[in-house]
C-alpha positions as CSV (number, residue, x, y, z in Angstrom):
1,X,0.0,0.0,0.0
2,X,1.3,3.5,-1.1
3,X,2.5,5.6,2.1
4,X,0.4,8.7,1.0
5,X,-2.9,6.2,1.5
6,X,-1.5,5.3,5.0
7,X,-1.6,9.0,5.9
8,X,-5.2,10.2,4.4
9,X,-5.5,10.7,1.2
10,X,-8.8,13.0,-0.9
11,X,-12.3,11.6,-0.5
12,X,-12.9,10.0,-4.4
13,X,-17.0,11.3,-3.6
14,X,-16.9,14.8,-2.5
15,X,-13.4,15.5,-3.4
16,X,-13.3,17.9,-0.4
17,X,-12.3,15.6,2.9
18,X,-9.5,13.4,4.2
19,X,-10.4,9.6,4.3
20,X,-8.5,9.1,7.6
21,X,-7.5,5.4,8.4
22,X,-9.7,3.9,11.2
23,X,-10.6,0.3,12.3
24,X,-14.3,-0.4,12.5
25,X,-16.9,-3.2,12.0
26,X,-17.6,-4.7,8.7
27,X,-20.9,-5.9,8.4
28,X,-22.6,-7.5,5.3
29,X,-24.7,-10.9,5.0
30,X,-23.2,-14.6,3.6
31,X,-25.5,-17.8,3.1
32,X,-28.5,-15.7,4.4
33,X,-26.6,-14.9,7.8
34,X,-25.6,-11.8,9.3
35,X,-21.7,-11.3,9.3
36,X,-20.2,-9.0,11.6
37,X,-16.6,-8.5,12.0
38,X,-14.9,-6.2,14.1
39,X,-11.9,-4.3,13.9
40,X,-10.9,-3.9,9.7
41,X,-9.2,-1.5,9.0
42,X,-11.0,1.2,6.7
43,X,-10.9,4.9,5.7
44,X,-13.3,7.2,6.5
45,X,-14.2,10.6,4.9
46,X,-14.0,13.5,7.5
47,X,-16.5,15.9,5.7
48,X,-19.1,13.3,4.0
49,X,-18.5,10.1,6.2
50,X,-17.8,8.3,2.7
51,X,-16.1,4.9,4.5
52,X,-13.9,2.5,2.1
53,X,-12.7,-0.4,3.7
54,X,-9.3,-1.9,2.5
55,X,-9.3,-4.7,-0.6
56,X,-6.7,-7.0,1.0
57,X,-8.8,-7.3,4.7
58,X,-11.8,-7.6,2.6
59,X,-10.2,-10.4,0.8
60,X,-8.6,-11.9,4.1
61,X,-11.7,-11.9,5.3
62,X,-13.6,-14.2,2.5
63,X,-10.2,-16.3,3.1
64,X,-11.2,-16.6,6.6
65,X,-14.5,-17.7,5.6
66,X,-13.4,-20.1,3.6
67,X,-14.8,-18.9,0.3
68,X,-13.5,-17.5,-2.8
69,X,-16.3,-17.0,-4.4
70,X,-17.5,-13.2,-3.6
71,X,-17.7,-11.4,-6.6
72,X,-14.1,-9.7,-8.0
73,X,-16.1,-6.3,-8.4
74,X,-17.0,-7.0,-4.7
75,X,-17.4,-3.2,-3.1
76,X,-15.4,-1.9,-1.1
77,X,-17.1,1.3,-0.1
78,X,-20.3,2.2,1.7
């Protein structure tokens, strides 16, 4: 991962805030149950609250799981 991303870097939807690194709780649904897992690291917009978790904890994640099968487009941001 770049350094500059590490640091903050310019909210991609209102162009105006710092997505800020932050750890918080990803939670989405698998097999028709709820999955909530705490602690992934994310970035979060400090103007617009646009949140963008990071590709390689969502993909440890689905790793964890034991799956491979979420979608390669799978989103990222919320």
């Amino acid at each position: 991962m770049p350094d500059t991303k590490q640091k903050g870097y310019t909210c991609p939807r209102c162009g105006v805030g710092r997505c800020q690194p932050i750890s918080t709780t990803f939670v989405d649904t698998y097999a028709n149950h709820l999955l909530s897992v705490p602690n992934v690291r994310a970035y979060v917009c400090d103007v617009c609250h646009f949140a963008e978790f990071e590709q390689s904890a969502i993909e440890s994640l689905w790793e964890e799981i034991g799956t491979d099968d979420y979608p390669d487009d799978y989103p990222t941001s919320l």
